[in-house]
C-alpha positions in Angstrom: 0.0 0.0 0.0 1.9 3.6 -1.3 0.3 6.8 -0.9 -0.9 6.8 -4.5 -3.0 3.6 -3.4 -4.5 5.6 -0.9 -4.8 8.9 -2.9 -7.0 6.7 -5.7 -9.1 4.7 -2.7 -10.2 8.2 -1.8 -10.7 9.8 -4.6 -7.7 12.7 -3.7 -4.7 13.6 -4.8 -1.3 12.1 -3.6 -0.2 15.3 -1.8 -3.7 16.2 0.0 -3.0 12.7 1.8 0.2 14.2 2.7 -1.3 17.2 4.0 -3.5 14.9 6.1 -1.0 13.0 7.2 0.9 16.1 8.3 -1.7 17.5 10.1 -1.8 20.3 7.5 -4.5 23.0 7.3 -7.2 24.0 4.0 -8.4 20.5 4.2 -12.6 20.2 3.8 -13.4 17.8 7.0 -15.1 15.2 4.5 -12.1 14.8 2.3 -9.8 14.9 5.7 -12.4 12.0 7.5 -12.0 10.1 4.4 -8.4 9.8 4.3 -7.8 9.1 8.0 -10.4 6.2 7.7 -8.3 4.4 4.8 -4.8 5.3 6.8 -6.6 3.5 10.0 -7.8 1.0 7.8 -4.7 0.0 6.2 -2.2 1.2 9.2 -0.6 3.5 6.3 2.7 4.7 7.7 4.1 7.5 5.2 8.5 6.9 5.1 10.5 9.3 5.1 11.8 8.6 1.0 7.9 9.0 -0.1 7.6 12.1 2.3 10.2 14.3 0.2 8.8 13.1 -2.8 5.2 14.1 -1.8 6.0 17.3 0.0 9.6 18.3 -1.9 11.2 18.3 1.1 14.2 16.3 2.3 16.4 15.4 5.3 19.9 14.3 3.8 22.2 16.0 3.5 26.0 15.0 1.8 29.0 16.2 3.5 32.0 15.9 1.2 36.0 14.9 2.8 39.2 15.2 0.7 40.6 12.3 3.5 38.5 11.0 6.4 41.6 9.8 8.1 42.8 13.0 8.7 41.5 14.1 12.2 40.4 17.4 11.5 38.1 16.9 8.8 37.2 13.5 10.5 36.5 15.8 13.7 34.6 18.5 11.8 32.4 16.0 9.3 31.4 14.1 12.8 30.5 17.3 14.7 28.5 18.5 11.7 26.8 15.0 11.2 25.9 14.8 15.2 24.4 18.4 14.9 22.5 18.1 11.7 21.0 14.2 13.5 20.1 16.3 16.5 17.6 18.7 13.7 16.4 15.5 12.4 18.7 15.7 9.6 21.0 12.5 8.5 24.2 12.7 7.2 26.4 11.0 4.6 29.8 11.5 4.1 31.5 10.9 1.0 35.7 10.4 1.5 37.0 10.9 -2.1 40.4 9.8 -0.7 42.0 12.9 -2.4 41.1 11.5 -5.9 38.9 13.8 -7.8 38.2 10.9 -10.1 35.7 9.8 -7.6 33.9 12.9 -7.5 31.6 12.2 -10.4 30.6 8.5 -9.3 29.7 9.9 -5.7 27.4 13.0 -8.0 25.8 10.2 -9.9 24.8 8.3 -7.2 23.5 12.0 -5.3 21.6 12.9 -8.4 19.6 9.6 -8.1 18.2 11.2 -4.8 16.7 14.3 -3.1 19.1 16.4 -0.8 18.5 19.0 1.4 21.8 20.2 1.2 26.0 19.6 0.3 28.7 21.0 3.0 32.4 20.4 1.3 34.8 20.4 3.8 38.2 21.9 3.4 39.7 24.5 0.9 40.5 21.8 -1.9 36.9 21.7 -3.3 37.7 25.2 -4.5 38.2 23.7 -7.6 36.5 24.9 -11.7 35.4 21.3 -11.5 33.3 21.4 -8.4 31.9 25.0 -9.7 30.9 23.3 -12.4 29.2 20.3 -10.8 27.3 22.9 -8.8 26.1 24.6 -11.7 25.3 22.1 -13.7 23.5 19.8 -11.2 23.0 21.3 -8.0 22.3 25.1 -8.8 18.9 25.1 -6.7 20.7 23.1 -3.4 22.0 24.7 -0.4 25.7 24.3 -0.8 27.8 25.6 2.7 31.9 25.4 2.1 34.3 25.7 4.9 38.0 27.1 3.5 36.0 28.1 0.3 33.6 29.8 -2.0 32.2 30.4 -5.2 30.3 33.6 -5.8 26.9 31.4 -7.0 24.0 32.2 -5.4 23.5 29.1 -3.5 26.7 29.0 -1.8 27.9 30.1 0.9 31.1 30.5 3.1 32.5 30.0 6.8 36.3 30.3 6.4 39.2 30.6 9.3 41.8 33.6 8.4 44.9 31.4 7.7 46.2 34.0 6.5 46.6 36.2 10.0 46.1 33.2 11.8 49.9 32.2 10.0 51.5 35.8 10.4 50.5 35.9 14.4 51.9 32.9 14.4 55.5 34.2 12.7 54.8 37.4 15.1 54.2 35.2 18.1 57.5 33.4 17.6 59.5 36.7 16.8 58.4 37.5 20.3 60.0 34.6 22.2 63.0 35.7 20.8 63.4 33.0 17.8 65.6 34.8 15.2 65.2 32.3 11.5 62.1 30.7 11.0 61.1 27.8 8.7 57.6 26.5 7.2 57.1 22.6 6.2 53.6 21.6 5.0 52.1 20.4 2.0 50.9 24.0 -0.1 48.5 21.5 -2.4 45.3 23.6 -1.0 44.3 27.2 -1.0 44.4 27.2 2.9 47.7 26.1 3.0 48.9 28.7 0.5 47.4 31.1 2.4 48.9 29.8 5.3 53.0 30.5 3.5 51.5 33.9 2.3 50.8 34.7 5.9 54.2 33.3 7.0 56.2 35.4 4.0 54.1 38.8 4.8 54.9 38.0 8.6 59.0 38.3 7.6 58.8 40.9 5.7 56.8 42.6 8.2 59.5 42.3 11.2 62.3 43.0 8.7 64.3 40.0 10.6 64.6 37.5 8.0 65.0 38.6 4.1 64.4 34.9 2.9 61.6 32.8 3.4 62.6 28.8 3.6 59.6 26.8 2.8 59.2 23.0 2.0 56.8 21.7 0.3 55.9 18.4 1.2 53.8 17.8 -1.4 56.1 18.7 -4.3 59.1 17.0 -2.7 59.0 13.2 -2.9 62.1 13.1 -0.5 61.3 15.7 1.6 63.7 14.7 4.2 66.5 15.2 2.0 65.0 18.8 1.6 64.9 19.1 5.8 69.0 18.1 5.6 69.4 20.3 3.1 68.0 23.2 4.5 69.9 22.5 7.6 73.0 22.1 6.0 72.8 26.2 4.5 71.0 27.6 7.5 72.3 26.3 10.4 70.7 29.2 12.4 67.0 28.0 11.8 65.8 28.3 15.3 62.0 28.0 14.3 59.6 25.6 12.3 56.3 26.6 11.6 54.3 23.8 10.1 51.1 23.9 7.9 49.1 21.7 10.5 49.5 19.5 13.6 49.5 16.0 11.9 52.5 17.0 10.0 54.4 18.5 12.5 53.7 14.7 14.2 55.3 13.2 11.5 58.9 15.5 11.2 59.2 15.7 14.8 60.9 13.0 15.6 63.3 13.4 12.6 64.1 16.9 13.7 65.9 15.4 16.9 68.7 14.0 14.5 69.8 17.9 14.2 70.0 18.0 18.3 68.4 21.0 19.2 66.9 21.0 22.4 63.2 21.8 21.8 61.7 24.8 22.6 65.1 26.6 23.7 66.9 25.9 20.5 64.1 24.3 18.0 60.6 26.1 18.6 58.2 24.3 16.9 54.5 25.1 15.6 51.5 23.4 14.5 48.5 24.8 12.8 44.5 23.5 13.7 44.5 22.5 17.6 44.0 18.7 16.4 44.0 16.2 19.6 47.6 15.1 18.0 48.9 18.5 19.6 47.7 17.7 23.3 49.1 13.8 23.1 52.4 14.4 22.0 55.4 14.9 24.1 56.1 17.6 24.0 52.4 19.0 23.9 52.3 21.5 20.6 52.3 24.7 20.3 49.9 25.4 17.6 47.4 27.6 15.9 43.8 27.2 17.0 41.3 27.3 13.8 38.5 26.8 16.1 37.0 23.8 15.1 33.6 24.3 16.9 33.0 27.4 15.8 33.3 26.5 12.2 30.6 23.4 13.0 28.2 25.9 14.4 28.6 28.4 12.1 28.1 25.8 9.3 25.1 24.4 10.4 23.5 27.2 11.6 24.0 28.5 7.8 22.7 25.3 6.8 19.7 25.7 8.5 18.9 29.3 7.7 18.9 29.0 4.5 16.9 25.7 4.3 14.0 27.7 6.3 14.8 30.7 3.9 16.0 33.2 6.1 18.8 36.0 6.2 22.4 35.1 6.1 25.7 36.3 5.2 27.2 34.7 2.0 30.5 34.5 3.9 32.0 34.2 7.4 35.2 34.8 8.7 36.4 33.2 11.7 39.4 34.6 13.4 42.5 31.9 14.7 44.0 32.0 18.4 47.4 30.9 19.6 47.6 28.1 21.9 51.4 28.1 24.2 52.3 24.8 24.7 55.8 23.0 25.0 57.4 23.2 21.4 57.9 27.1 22.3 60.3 28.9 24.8 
């Protein structure tokens, strides 16, 4: 028994069931005794999947990782999922493993059903071919990016300021009296980038170091090599920033080969607060990008503009420096 059963039984359309069903007003109370008679009759429960057909309305919503292993978006996708369950919204999130070939099987498969909404996660779905998947299939669909934007008039925007959040940072180390600071992180996404074009401004702007030394771990398939190397010409370096927490985590222990006591000789930073930064020993120093702000501010976008209400097309959220042990 479907809806449509019940719609001809009656003598109604599909979608006045769903008004009765729904408790709905601008019902006549014959046509609404009617229906609830043949509901009763036939203990007609309407699901959720015939619901948003019906009414136009639905309750998934896809949430898009570049990586799901990585903490922080694994951290900000489950925050975002638990949120959106406690509005009656389910999640489901789609790990493209940081292969953009995947992208277009996981839009298939979307296409096939109603969404409410799409949150991407992360600054590397700032891409021409996810602003053209978005026009081309989704132009009507809430779309919320974190780290990124497209000026269409469906999407919208909450972004941290890597870029200040990375100059305090060079600032911040300047003051501890660190004299020839380094950067190590892979400069694949726009956040990232923004990241080094905060670290470069920061130099320039203390006049204290005239030449930037960056690695880029994702251009450099050795990039230990490139650590030794830079060692070997600057053997002043007396600070490492780093473009987030889990790769700090993975140089760290490398960087004791050099044997510079850390913080008094080595100062170390980390970038996005992850738990990795409180387990270690020693504890990071890092850059806080405020994870639960960008999981409230997300979803609260969300659900504005599902209920079509007011709301800016872009948010900036602002970074804070957490002291740990990696600094002096």
């Amino acid at each position: 028994m479907t809806i449509y059963d019940i719609a001809k039984e009656a003598g109604v359309s599909a979608s006045t069931v769903s008004r009765v069903i729904n408790n709905k007003s601008g019902i006549k109370a014959s046509t609404k005794r009617k229906v609830e008679k043949l509901i009763t009759k036939y203990d007609f429960k309407l699901n959720e999947n015939a619901k948003s057909l019906i009414t136009k309305e639905s309750k998934l919503v896809a949430i898009f990782v570049s990586d799901i292993r990585l903490e922080h978006h694994n951290t900000i996708s489950y925050e975002i999922s638990k949120k959106l369950l406690e509005m009656e919204y389910l999640s489901v999130v789609i790990n493209i493993a940081n292969d953009f070939s995947q992208i277009n099987t996981a839009i298939n498969i979307l296409r096939q059903r109603q969404i409410a909404g799409i949150i991407f996660i992360g600054s590397i779905f700032e891409t021409p071919l996810i602003k053209e998947i978005i026009t081309k299939y989704f132009i009507s669909t809430p779309i919320i990016m974190t780290n990124g934007y497209f000026d269409l008039p469906n999407v919208y925007s909450v972004k941290i300021d890597d870029y200040n959040g990375s100059k305090d940072g060079v600032n911040f180390l300047y003051s501890k009296q660190y004299k020839k600071i380094a950067f190590i992180g892979n400069l694949n996404t726009k956040s990232n980038k923004e990241k080094v074009k905060g670290y470069i401004d920061g130099l320039s702007y203390n006049k204290k170091q005239t030449t930037p030394l960056i690695i880029d771990t994702y251009k450099n398939n050795n990039s230990f090599f490139e650590i030794d190397k830079m060692f070997e010409e600057n053997l002043d370096i007396d600070a490492i920033m780093f473009s987030d927490d889990f790769t700090m985590f993975k140089y760290i222990s490398y960087l004791m080969k050099f044997k510079k006591d850390i913080p008094n000789e080595l100062g170390l930073m980390g970038y996005n607060d992850d738990l990795i930064a409180t387990l270690n020993k020693p504890k990071f120093t890092t850059i806080n990008n405020k994870i639960n702000d960008i999981v409230n501010t997300t979803v609260d976008t969300f659900l504005s503009v599902i209920n079509n209400q007011e709301r800016a097309k872009r948010v900036v959220l602002l970074t804070e420096i957490i002291e740990r042990e990696t600094t002096k």
